[in-house]
C-alpha positions as CSV (number, residue, x, y, z in Angstrom):
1,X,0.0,0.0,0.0
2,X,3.0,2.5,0.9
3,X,4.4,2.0,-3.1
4,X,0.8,3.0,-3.9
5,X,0.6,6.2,-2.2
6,X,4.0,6.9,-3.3
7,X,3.6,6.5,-6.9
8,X,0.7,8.7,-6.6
9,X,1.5,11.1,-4.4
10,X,4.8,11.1,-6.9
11,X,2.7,11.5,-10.0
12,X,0.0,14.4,-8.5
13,X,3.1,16.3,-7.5
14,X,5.0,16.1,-11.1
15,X,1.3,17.4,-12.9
16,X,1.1,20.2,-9.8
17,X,4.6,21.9,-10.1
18,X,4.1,21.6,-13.7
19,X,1.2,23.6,-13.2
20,X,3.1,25.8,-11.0
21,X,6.1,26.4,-13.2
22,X,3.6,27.2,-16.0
23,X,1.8,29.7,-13.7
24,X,5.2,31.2,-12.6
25,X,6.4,30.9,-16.3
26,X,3.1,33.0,-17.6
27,X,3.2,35.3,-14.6
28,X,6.8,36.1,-13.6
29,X,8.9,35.2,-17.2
30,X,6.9,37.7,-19.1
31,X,6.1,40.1,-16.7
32,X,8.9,42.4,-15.1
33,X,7.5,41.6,-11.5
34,X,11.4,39.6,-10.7
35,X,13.8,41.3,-12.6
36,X,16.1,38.6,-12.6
37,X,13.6,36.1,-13.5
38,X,12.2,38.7,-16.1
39,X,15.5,39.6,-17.8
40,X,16.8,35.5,-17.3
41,X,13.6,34.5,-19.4
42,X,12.2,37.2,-21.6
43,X,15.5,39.0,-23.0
44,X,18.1,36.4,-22.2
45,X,16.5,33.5,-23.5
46,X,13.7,34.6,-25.7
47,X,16.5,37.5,-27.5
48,X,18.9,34.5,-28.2
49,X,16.5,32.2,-29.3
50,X,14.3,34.4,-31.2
51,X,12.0,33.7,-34.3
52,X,14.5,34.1,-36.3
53,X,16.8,31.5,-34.1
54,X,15.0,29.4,-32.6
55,X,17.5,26.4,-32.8
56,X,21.6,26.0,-32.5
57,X,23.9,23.6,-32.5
58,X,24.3,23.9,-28.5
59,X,22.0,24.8,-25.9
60,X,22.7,28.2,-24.1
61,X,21.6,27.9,-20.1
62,X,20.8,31.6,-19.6
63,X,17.7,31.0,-17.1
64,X,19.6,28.2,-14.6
65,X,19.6,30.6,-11.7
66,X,16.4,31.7,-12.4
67,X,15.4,28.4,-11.3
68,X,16.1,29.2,-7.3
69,X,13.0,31.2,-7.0
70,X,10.9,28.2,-8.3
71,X,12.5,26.8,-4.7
72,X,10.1,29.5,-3.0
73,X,6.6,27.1,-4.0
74,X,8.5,24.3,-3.8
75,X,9.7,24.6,0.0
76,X,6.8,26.1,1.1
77,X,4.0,22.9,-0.1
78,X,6.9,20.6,1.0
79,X,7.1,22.0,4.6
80,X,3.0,21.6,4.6
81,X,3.1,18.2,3.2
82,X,5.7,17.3,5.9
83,X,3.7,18.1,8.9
84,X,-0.3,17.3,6.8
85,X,1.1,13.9,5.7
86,X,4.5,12.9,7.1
87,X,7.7,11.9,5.5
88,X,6.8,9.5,3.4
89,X,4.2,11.5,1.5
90,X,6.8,14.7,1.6
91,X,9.6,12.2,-0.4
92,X,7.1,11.2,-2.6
93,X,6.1,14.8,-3.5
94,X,9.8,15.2,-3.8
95,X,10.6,13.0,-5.9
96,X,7.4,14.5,-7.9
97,X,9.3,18.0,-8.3
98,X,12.4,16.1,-8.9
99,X,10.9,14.7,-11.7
100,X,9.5,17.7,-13.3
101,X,12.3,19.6,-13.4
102,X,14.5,17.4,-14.7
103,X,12.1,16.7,-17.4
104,X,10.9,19.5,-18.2
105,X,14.7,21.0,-18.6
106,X,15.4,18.3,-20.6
107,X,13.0,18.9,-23.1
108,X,13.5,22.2,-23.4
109,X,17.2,22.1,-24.6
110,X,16.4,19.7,-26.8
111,X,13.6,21.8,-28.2
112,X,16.5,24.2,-29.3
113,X,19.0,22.0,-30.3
114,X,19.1,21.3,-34.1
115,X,20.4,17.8,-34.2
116,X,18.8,15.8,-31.0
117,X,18.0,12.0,-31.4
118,X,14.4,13.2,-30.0
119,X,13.6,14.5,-33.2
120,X,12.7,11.0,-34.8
121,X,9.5,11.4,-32.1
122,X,6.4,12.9,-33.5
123,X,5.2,13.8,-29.8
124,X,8.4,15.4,-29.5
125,X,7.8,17.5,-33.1
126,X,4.4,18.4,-31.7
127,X,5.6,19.7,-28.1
128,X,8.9,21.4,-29.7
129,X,6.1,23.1,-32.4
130,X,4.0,24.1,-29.7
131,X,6.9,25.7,-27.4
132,X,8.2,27.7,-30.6
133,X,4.5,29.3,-31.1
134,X,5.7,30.6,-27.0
135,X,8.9,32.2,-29.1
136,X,6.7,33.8,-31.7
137,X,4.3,35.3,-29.7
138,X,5.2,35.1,-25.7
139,X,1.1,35.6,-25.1
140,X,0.4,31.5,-25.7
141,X,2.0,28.3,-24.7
142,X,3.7,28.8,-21.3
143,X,3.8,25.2,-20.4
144,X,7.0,23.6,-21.3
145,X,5.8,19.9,-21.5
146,X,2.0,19.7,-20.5
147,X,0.7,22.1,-23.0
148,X,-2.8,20.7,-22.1
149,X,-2.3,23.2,-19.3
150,X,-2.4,26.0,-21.5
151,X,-5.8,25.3,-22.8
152,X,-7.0,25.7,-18.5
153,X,-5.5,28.9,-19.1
154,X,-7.0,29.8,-22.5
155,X,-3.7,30.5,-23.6
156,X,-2.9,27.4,-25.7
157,X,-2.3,28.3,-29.9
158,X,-1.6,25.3,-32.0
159,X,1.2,25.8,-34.1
């Protein structure tokens, strides 16, 4: 029964801070309320990769420490899930973030990268087409991975 509450517990927290870093992405990468989040995201990363540029042959990090204030969410739900559900529950949500970040970063550099073995995908085409609609026009597709989250938001454009 424990695996079963981890797994799930695991799997609800990966779709939440998704949610989250889409909120935070719509919210705080687009609007100068953090400057260094604003500046990290919306001229650092969307003036190198551009319309015009939207892949290279390496990936440029430009937005890593931006990442820190994504720790502010993150600690905060973790403390309450500590003391509402215990440790147990608190690695499994965890391991949730955990997941989402990593995956979520992932796919992102390879969305810029011209030659990545994820290409040969056609989920991959789809999300990478989706995320370069966001470099187009910075008013749709916020989410990074779950761009089902965008349509929640009304601000999902297909490409």
């Amino acid at each position: 029964m424990n695996i079963l509450i981890f797994l799930t517990v695991a799997v609800l927290s990966y779709y939440l801070m998704a949610f989250v870093q889409t909120i935070l992405h719509k919210d705080y990468g687009h609007r100068n309320r953090i400057v260094r989040v604003f500046k990290a995201h919306a001229i650092g990363h969307h003036g190198l990769y551009n319309k015009n540029n939207l892949r290279t042959e390496t990936f440029e990090d430009l937005e890593s420490h931006a990442l820190n204030y994504y720790g502010i969410p993150i600690a905060a739900i973790a403390v309450l899930t500590w003391v509402l559900f215990g440790p147990l529950v608190m690695t499994a949500h965890l391991v949730g973030v955990f997941a989402t970040f990593r995956w979520h970063i992932y796919l992102h550099k390879h969305y810029h990268l011209r030659r990545t073995p994820l290409e040969r995908f056609a989920w991959f085409r789809k999300k990478r087409a989706l995320h370069f609609v966001h470099h187009e026009d910075a008013r749709f597709n916020f989410a990074v991975v779950e761009f089902w989250m965008d349509d929640l938001l009304g601000t999902r454009k297909e490409a």
